[in-house]
Every structure is written in C-alpha cells, then in structure tokens.
C-alpha positions in Angstrom: -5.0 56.0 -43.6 -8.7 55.1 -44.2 -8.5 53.4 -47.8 -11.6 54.4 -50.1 -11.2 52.7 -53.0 -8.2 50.0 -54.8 -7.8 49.4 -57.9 -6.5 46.0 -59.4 -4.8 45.5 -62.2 -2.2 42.7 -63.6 0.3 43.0 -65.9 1.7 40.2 -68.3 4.2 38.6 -70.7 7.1 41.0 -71.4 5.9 43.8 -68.9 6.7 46.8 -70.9 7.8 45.1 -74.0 5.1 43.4 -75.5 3.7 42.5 -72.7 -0.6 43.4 -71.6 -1.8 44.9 -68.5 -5.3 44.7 -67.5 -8.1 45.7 -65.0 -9.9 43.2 -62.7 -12.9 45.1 -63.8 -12.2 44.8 -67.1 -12.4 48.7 -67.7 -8.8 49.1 -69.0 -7.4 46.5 -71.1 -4.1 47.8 -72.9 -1.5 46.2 -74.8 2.1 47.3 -73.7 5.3 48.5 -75.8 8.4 50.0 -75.0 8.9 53.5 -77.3 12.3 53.5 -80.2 13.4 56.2 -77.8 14.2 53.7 -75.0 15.2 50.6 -77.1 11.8 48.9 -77.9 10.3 47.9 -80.8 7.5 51.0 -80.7 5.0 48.8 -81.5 1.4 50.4 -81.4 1.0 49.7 -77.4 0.8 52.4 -74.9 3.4 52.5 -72.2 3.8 52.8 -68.4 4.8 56.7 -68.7 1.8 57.4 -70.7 -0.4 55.4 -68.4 1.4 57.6 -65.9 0.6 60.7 -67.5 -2.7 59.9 -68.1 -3.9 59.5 -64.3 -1.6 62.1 -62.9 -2.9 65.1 -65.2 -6.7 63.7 -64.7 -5.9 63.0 -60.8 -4.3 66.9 -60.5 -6.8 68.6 -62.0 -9.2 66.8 -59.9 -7.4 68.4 -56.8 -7.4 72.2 -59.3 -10.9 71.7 -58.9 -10.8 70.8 -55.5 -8.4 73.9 -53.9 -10.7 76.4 -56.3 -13.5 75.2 -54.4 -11.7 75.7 -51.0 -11.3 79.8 -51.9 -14.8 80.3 -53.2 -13.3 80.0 -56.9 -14.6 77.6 -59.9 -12.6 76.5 -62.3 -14.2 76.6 -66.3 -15.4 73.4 -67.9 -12.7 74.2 -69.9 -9.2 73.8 -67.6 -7.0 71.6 -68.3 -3.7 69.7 -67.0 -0.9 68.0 -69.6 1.3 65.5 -68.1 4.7 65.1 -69.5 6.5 62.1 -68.0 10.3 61.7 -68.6 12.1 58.7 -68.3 16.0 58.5 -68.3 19.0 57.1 -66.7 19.5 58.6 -62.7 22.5 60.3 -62.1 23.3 57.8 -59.5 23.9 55.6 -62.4 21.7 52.9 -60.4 18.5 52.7 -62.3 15.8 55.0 -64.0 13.9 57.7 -63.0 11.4 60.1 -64.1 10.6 63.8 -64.0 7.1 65.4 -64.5 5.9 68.6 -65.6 2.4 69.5 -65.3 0.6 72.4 -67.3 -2.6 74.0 -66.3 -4.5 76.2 -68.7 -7.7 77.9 -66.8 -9.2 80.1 -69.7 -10.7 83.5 -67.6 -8.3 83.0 -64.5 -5.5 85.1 -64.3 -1.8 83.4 -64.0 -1.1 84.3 -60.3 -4.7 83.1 -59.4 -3.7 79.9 -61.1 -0.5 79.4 -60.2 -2.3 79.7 -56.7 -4.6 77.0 -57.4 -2.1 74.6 -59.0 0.3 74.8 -55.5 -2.4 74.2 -53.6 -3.5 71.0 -55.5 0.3 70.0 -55.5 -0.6 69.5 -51.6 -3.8 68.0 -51.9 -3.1 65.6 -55.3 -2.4 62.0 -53.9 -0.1 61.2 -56.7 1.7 64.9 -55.9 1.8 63.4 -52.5 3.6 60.3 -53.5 6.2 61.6 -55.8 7.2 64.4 -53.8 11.2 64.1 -52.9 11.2 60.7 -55.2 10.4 62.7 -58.7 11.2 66.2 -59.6 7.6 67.8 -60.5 7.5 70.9 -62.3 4.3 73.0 -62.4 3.5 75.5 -65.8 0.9 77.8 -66.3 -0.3 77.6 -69.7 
C-alpha cells in the first residue's frame, strides 16, 4: 500500500482517565476522561469513542460522496453521517469491544438510492475497511 498521508499523535498521563492526547501538528489538542458509564470520573474530557466517532462519520461520508460520484449522483451540501460507538465487555469475556452504527440522512435522495450509496462507501471507507470482521458496523438510513 502506497501511504499518502500519517498522522501523529501522542497520548499521555492516565490514557483515558485524565490523561491528554495531542497532535504533532498541534491541530488537535484534547484532554481525556473516561465517561460515569464505564467507571470514570466523567470529567469534562472527550474520550477515545468519541474521537472514534468523530473521524469515522466524517471519514464515511467522505467515501458517500465519493461512490455518488462514481454513479453520476451528487450528494446535497446537506448529507450527513452520525457515528454511534459502543463500548462494552466481549462475550469472550477477554477484553472490550465495540459496535458502530452509522446513520446517513441525504435530504432529496430516495432511501434505496441511499442505502445504495452508503454500501458502496462501506467498501471504499478506509476505517470500514479496517473494522470489517473485528467490529460489528451497522448502516441506517435516516
């Protein structure tokens, strides 16, 4: 694989639990905390499923917009993708895992069009690419 571009970043002090993770760059700069949910103090940090969330909805609608333009078809201004990244105990009883669901909305493009679109970006999606058979992805219409 020809690599295009790597980002850098470094994480520090507790990781997850009051911890800080940070770009070489400089561009993102966040201050870490583990969610009540999951045992933490909540403190007003983001967390690694949120930073998760974040790329994988920006990164798959990315690829929307990409497999639109493969079939002659452009997606509004308006499209969207939510990321919702579960975290809970494997049924292996080893460790942690997660589960994703991704949900498109495409104002003026009917659902089997979209649902079209969205399996097709599943393929070409880098981060679809890399959780496919390690996370269960689910993919919602709107």
């Amino acid at each position: 694989m020809e690599i295009l571009y790597t980002a850098h970043a470094t994480a520090s002090g507790g990781g997850r639990e009051d911890g800080h993770s940070k770009t070489d760059d400089g561009k993102l700069d966040v201050k870490l905390s583990t969610p009540r949910e999951m045992g933490g103090s909540g403190g007003d940090g983001t967390n690694p499923e949120q930073l998760f969330a974040t790329g994988y909805s920006a990164c798959f609608l990315g690829a929307m917009r990409a497999a639109a333009r493969k079939t002659k078809l452009e997606l509004p201004k308006e499209a969207t993708v939510s990321a919702d990244v579960g975290f809970g105990k494997r049924d292996d009883g080893e460790g942690f895992g997660l589960k994703v669901i991704l949900t498109a909305s495409a104002p003026g493009i009917d659902t089997e069009t979209l649902k079209d679109v969205m399996d097709r970006a599943h393929i070409i999606c880098p981060y679809s690419h890399a959780t496919r058979g390690n996370i269960e992805v689910e993919l919602r219409q709107a």
